[in-house]
N, CA, C and O atoms as a Tripos MOL2 file, in Angstrom:
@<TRIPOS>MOLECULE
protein
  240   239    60     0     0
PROTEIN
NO_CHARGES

@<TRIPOS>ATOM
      1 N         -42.1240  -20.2460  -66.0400 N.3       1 UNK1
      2 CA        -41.7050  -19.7280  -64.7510 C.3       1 UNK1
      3 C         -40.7920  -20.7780  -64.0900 C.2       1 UNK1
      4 O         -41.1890  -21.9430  -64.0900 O.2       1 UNK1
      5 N         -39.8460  -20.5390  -63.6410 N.am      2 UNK2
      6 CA        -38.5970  -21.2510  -63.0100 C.3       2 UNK2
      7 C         -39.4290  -21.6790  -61.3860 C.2       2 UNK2
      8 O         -40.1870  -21.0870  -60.6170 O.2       2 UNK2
      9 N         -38.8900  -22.7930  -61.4280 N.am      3 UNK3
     10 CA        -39.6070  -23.7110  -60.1910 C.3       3 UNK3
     11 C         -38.4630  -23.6980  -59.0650 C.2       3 UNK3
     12 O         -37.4910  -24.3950  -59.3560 O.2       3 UNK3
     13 N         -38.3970  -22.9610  -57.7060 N.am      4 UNK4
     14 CA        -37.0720  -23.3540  -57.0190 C.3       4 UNK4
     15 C         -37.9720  -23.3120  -55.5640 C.2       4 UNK4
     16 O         -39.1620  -23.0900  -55.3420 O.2       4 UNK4
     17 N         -37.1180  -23.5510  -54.9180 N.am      5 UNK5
     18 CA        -37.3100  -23.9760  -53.3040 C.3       5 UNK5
     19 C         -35.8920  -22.2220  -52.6020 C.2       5 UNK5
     20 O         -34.7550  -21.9020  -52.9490 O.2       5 UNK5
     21 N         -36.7900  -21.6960  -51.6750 N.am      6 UNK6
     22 CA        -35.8800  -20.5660  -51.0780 C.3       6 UNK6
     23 C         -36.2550  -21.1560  -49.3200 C.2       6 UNK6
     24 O         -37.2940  -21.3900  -48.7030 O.2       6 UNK6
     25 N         -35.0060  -21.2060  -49.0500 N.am      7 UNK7
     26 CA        -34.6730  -21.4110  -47.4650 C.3       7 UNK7
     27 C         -33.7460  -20.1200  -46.8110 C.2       7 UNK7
     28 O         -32.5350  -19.9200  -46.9090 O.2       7 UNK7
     29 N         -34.8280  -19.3090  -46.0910 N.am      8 UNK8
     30 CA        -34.2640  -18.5880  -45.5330 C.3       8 UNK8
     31 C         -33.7930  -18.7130  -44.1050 C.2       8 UNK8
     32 O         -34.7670  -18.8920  -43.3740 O.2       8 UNK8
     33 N         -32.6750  -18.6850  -43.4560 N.am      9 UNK9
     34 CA        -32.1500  -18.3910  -42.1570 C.3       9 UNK9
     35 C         -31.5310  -17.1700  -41.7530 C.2       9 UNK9
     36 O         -30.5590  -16.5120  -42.1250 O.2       9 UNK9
     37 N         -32.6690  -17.0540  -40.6080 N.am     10 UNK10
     38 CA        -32.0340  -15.9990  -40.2080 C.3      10 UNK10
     39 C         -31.3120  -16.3760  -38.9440 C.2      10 UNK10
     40 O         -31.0900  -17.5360  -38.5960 O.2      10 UNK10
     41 N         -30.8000  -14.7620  -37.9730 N.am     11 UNK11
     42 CA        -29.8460  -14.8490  -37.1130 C.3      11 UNK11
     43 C         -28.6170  -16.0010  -37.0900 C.2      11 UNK11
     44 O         -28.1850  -16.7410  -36.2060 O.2      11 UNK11
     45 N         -28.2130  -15.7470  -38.7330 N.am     12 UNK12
     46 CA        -27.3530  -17.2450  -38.4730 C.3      12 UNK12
     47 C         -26.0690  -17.0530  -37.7150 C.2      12 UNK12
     48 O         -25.3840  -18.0530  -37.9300 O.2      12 UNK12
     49 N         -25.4290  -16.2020  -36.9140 N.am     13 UNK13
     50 CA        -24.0090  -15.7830  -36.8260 C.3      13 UNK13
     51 C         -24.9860  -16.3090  -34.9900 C.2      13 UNK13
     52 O         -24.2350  -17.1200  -34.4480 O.2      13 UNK13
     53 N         -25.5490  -16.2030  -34.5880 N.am     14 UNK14
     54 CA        -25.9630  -16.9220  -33.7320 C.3      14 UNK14
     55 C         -26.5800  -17.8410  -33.3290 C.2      14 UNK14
     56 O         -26.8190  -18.1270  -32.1550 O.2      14 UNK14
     57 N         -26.9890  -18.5510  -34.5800 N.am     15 UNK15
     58 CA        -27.7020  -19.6020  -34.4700 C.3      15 UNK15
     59 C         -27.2500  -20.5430  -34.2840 C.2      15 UNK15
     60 O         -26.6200  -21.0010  -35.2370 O.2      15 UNK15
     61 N         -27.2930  -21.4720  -32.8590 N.am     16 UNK16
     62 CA        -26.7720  -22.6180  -32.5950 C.3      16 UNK16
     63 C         -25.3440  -22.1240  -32.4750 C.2      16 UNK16
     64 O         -24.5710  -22.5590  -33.3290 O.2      16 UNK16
     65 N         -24.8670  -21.3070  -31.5830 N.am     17 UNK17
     66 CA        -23.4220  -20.6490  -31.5730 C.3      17 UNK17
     67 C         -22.7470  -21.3770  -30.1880 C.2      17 UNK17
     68 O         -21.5520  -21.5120  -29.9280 O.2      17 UNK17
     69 N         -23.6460  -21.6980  -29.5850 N.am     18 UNK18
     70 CA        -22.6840  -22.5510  -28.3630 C.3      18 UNK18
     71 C         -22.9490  -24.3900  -28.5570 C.2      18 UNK18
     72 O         -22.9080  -25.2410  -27.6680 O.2      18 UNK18
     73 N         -23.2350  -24.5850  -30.1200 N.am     19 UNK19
     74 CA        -23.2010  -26.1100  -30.3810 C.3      19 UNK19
     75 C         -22.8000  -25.8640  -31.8070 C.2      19 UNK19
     76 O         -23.6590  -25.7340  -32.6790 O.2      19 UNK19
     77 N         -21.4000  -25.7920  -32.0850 N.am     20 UNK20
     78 CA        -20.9040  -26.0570  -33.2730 C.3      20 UNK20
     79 C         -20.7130  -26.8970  -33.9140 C.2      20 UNK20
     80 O         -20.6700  -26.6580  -35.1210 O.2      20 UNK20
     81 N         -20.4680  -28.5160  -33.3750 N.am     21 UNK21
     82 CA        -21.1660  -29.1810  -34.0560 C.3      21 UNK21
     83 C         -22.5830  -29.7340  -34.7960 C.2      21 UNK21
     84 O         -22.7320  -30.3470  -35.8530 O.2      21 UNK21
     85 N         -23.3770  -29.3470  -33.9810 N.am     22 UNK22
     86 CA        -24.9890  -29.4810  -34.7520 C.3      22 UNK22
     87 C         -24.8840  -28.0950  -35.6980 C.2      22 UNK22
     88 O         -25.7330  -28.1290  -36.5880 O.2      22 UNK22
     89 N         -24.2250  -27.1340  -35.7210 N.am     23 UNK23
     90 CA        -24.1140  -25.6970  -36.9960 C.3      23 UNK23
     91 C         -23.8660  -26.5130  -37.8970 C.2      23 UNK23
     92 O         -24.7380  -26.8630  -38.6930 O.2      23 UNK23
     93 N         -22.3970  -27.0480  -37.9420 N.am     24 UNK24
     94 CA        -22.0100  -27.6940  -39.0540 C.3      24 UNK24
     95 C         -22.3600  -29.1980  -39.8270 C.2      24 UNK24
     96 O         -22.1140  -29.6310  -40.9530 O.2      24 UNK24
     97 N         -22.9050  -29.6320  -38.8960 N.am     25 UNK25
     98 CA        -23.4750  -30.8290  -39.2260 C.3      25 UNK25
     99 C         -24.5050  -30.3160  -40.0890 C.2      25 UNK25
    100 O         -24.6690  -30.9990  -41.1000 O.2      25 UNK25
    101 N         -25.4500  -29.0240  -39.9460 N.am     26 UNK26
    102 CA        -26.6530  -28.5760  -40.2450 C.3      26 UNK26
    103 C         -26.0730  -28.5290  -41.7280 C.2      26 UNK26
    104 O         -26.6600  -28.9790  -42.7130 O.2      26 UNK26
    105 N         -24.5790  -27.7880  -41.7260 N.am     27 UNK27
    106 CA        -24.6980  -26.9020  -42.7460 C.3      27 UNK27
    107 C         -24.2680  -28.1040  -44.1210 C.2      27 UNK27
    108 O         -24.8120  -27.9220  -45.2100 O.2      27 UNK27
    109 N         -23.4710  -29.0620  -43.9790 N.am     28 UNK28
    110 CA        -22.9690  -30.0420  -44.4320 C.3      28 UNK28
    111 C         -23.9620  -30.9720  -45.1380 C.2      28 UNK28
    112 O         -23.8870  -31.3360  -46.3120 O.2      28 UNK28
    113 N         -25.0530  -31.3550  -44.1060 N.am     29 UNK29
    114 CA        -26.7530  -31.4910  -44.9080 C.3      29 UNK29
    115 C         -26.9940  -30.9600  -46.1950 C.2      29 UNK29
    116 O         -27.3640  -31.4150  -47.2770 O.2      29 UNK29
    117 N         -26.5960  -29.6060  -45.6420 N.am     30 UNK30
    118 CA        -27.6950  -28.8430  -46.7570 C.3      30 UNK30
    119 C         -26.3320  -29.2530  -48.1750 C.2      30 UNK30
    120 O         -26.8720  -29.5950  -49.2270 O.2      30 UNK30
    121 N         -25.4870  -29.2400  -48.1990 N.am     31 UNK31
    122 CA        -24.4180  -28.9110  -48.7300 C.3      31 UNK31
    123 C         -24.3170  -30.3220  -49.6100 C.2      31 UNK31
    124 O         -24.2100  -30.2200  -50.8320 O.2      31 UNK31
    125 N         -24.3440  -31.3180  -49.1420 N.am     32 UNK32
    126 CA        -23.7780  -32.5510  -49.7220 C.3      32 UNK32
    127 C         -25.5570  -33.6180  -49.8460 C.2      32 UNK32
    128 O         -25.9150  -34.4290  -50.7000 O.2      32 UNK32
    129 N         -26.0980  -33.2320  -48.8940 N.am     33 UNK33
    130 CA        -27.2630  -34.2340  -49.1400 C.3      33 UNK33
    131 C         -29.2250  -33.3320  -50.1570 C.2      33 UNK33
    132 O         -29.9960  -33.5960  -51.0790 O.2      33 UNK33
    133 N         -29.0070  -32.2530  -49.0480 N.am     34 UNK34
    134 CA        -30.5430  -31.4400  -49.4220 C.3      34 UNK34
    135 C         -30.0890  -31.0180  -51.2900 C.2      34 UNK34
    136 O         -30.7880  -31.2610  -52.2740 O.2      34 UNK34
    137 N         -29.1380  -30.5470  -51.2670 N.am     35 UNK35
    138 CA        -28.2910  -29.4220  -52.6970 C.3      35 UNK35
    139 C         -28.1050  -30.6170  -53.6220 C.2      35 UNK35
    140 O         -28.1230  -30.5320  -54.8500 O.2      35 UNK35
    141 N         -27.9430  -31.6160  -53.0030 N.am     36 UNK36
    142 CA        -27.4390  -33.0690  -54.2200 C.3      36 UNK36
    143 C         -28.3990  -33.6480  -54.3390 C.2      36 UNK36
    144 O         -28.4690  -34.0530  -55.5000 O.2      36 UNK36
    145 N         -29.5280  -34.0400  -53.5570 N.am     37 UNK37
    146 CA        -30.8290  -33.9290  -53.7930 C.3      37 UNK37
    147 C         -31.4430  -33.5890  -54.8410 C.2      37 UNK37
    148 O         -31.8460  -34.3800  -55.6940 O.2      37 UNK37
    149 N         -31.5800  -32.2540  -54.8710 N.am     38 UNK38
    150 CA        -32.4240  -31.9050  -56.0200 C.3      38 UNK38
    151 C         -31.3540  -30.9590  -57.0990 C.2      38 UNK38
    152 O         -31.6790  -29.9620  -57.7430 O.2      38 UNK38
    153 N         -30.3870  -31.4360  -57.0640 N.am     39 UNK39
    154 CA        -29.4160  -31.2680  -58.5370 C.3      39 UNK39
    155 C         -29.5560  -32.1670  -59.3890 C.2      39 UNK39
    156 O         -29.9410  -31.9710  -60.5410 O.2      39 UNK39
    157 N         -29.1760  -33.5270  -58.7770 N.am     40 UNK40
    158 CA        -29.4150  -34.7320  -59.1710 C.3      40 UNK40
    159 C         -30.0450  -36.3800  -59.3780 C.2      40 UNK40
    160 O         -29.9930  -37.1280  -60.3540 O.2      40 UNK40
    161 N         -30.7980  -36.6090  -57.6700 N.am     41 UNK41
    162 CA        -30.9790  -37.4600  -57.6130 C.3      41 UNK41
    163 C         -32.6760  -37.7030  -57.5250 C.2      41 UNK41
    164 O         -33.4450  -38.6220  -57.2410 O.2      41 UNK41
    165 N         -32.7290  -36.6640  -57.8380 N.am     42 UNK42
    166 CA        -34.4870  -36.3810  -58.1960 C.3      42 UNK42
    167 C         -34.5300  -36.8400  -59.0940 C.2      42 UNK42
    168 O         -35.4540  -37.6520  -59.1360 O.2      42 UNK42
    169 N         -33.8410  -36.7570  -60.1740 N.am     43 UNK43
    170 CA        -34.0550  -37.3920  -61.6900 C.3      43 UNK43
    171 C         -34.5510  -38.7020  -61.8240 C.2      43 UNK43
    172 O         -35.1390  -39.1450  -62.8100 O.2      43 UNK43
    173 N         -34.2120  -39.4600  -60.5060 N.am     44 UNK44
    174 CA        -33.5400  -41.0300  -60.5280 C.3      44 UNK44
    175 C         -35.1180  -41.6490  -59.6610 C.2      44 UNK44
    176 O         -35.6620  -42.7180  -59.9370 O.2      44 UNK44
    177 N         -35.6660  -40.5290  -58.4630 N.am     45 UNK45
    178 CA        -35.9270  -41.2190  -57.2270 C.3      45 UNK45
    179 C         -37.8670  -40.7670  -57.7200 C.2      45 UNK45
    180 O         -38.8000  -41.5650  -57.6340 O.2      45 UNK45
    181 N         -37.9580  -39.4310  -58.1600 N.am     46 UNK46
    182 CA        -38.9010  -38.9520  -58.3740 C.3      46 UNK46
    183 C         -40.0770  -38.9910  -60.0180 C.2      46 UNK46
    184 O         -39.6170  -38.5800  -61.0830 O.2      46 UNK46
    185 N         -41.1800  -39.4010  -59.9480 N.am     47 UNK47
    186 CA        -41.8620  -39.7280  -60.7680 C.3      47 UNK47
    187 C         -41.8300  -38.1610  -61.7470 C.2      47 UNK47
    188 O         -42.3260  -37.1050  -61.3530 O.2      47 UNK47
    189 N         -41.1700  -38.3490  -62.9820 N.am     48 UNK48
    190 CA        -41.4650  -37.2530  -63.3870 C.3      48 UNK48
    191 C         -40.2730  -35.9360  -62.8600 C.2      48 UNK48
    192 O         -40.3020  -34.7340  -63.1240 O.2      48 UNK48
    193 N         -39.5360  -36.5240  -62.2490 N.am     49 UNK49
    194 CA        -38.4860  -35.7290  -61.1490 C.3      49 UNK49
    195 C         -37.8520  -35.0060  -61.9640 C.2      49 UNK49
    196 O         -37.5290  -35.5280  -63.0310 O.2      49 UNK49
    197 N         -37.4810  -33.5710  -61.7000 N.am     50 UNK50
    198 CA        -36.3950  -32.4700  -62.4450 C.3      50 UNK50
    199 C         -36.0900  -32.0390  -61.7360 C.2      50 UNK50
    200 O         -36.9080  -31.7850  -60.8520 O.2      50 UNK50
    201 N         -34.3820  -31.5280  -61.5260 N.am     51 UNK51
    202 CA        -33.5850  -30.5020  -60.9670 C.3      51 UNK51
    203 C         -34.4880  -29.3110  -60.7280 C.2      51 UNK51
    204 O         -35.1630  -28.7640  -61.6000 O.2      51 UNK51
    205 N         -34.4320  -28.9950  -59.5440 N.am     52 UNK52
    206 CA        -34.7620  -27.3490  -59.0790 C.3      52 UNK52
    207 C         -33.6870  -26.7680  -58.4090 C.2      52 UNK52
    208 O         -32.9080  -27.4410  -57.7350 O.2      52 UNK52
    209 N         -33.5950  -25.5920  -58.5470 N.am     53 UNK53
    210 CA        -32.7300  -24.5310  -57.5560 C.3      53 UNK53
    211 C         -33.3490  -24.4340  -56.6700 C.2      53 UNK53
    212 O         -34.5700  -24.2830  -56.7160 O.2      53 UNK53
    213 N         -32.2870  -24.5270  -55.0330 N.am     54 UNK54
    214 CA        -32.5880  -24.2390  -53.9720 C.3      54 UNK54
    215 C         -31.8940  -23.2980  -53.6500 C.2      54 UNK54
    216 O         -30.7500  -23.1550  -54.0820 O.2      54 UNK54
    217 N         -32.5300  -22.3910  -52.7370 N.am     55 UNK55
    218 CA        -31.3180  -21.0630  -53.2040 C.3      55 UNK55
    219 C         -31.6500  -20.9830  -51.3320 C.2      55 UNK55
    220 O         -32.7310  -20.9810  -50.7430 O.2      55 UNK55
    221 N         -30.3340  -20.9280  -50.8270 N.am     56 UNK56
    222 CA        -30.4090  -20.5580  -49.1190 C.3      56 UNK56
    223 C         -29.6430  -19.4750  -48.8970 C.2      56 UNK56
    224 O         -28.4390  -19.4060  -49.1420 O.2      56 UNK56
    225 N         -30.4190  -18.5000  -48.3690 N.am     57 UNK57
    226 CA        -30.1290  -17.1310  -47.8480 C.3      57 UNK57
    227 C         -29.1590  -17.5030  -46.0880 C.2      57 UNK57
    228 O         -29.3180  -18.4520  -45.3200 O.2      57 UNK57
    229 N         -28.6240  -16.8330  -46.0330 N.am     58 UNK58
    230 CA        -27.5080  -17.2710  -44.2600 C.3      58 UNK58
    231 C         -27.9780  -15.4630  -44.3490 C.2      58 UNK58
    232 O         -27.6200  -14.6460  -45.1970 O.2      58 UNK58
    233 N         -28.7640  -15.2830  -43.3100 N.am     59 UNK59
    234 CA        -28.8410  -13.9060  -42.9450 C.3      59 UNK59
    235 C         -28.8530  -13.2620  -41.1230 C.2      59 UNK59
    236 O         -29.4550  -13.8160  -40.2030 O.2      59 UNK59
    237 N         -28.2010  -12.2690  -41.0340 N.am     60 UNK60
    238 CA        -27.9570  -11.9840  -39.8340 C.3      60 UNK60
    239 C         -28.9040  -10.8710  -39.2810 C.2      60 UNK60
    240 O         -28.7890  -10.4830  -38.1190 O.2      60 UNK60
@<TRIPOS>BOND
     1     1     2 1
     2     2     3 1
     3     3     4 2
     4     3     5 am
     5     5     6 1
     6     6     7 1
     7     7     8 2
     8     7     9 am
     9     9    10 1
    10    10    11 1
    11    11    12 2
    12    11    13 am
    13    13    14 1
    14    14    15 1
    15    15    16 2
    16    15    17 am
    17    17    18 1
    18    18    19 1
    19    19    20 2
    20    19    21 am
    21    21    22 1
    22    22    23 1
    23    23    24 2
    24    23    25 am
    25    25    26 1
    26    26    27 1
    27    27    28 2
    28    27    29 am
    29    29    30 1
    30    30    31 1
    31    31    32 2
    32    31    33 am
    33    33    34 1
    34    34    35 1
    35    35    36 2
    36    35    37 am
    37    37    38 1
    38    38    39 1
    39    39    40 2
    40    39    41 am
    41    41    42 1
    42    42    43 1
    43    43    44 2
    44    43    45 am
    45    45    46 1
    46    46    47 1
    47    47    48 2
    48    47    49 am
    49    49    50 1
    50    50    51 1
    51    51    52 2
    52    51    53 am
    53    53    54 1
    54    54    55 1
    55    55    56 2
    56    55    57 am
    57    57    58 1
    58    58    59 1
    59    59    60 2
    60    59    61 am
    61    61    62 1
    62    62    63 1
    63    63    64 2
    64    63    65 am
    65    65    66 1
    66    66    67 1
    67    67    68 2
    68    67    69 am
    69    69    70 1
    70    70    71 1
    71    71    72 2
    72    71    73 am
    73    73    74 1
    74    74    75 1
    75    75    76 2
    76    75    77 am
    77    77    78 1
    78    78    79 1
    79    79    80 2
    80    79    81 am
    81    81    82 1
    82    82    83 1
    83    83    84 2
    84    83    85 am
    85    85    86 1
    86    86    87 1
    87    87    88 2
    88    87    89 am
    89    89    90 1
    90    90    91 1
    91    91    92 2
    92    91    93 am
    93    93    94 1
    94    94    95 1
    95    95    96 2
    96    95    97 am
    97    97    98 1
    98    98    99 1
    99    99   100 2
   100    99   101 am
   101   101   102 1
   102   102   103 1
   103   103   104 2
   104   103   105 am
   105   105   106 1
   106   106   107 1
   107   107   108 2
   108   107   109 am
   109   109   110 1
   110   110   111 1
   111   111   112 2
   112   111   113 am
   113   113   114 1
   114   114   115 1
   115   115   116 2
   116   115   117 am
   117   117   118 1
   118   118   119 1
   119   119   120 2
   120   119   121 am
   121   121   122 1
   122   122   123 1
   123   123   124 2
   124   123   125 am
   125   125   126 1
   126   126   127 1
   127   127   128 2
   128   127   129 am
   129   129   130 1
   130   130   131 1
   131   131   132 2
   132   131   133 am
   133   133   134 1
   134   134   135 1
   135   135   136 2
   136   135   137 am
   137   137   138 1
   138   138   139 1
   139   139   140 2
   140   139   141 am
   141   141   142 1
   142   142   143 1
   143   143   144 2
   144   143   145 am
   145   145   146 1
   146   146   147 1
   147   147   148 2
   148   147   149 am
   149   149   150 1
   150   150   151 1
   151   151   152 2
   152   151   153 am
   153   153   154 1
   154   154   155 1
   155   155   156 2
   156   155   157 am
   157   157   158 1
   158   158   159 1
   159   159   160 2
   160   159   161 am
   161   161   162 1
   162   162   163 1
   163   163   164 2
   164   163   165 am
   165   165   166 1
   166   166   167 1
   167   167   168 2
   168   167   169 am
   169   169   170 1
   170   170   171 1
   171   171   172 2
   172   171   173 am
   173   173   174 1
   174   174   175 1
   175   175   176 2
   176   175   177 am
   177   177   178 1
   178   178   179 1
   179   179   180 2
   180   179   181 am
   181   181   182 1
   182   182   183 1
   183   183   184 2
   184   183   185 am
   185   185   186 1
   186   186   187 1
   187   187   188 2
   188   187   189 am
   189   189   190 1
   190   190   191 1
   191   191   192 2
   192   191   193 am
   193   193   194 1
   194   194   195 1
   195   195   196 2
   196   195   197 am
   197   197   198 1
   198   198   199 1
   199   199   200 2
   200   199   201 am
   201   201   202 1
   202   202   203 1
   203   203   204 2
   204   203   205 am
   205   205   206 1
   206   206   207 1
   207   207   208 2
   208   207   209 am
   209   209   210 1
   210   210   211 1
   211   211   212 2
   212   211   213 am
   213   213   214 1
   214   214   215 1
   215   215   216 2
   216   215   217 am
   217   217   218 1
   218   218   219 1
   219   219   220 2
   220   219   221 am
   221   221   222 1
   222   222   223 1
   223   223   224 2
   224   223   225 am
   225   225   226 1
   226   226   227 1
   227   227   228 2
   228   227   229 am
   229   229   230 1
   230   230   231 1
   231   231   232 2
   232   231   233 am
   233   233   234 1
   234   234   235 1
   235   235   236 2
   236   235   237 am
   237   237   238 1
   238   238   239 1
   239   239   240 2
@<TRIPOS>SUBSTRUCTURE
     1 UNK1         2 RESIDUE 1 A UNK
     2 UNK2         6 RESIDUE 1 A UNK
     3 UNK3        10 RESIDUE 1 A UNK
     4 UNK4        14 RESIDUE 1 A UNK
     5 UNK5        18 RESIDUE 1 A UNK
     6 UNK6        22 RESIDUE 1 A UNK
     7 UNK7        26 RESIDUE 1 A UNK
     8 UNK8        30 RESIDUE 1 A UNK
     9 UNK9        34 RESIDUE 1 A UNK
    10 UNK10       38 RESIDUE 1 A UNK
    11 UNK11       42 RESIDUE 1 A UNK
    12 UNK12       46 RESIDUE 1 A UNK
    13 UNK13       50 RESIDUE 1 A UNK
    14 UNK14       54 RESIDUE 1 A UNK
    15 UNK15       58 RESIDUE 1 A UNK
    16 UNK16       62 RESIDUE 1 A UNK
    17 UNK17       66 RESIDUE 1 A UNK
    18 UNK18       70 RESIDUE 1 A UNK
    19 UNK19       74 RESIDUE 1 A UNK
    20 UNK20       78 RESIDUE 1 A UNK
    21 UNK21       82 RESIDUE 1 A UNK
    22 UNK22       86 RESIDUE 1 A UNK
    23 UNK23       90 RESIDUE 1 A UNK
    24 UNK24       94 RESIDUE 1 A UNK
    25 UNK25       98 RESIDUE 1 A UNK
    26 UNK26      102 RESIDUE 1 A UNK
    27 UNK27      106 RESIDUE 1 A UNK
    28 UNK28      110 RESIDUE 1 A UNK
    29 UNK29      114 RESIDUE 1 A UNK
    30 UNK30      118 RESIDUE 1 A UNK
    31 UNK31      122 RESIDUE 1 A UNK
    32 UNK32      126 RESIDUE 1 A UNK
    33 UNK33      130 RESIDUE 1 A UNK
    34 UNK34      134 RESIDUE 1 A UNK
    35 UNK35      138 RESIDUE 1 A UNK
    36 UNK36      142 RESIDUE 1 A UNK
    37 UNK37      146 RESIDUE 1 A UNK
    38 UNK38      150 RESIDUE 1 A UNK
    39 UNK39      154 RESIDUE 1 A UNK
    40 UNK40      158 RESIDUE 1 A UNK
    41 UNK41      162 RESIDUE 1 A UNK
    42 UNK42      166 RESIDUE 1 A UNK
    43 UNK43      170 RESIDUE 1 A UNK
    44 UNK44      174 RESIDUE 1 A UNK
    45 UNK45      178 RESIDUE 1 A UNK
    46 UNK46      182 RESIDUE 1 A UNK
    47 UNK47      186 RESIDUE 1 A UNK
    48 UNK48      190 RESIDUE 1 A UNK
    49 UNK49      194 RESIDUE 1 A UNK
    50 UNK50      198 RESIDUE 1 A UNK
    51 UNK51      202 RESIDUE 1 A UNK
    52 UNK52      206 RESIDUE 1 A UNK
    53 UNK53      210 RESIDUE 1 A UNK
    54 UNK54      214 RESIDUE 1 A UNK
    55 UNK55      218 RESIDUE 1 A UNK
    56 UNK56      222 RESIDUE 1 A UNK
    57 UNK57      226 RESIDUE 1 A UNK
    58 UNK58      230 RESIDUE 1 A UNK
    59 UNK59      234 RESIDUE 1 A UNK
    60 UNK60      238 RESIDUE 1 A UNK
């Protein structure tokens, strides 16, 4: 059975819509640090560590 992590957000077309910088800061996280995380640097940091899919839903 495939091991992944699911992050769902909802109301995202309003979420945090009158602070666009903390949106994108949010989204940039997930993008370059949470996603690179566990693509790659789990291998390195974690006992036993393997790549999982994180799969994030943006739902309205």
């Amino acid at each position: 059975m495939p091991y992944y992590f699911r992050k769902i957000i909802h109301n995202y077309t309003t979420m945090l819509q009158d602070d666009h910088e903390t949106k994108e800061l949010m989204l940039h996280a997930f993008q370059k640090t949470i996603l690179h995380f566990w693509e790659e640097e789990v291998k390195h940091v974690v006992v036993s560590g393997k790549p999982k899919e994180l799969q994030v839903y943006l739902v309205d």
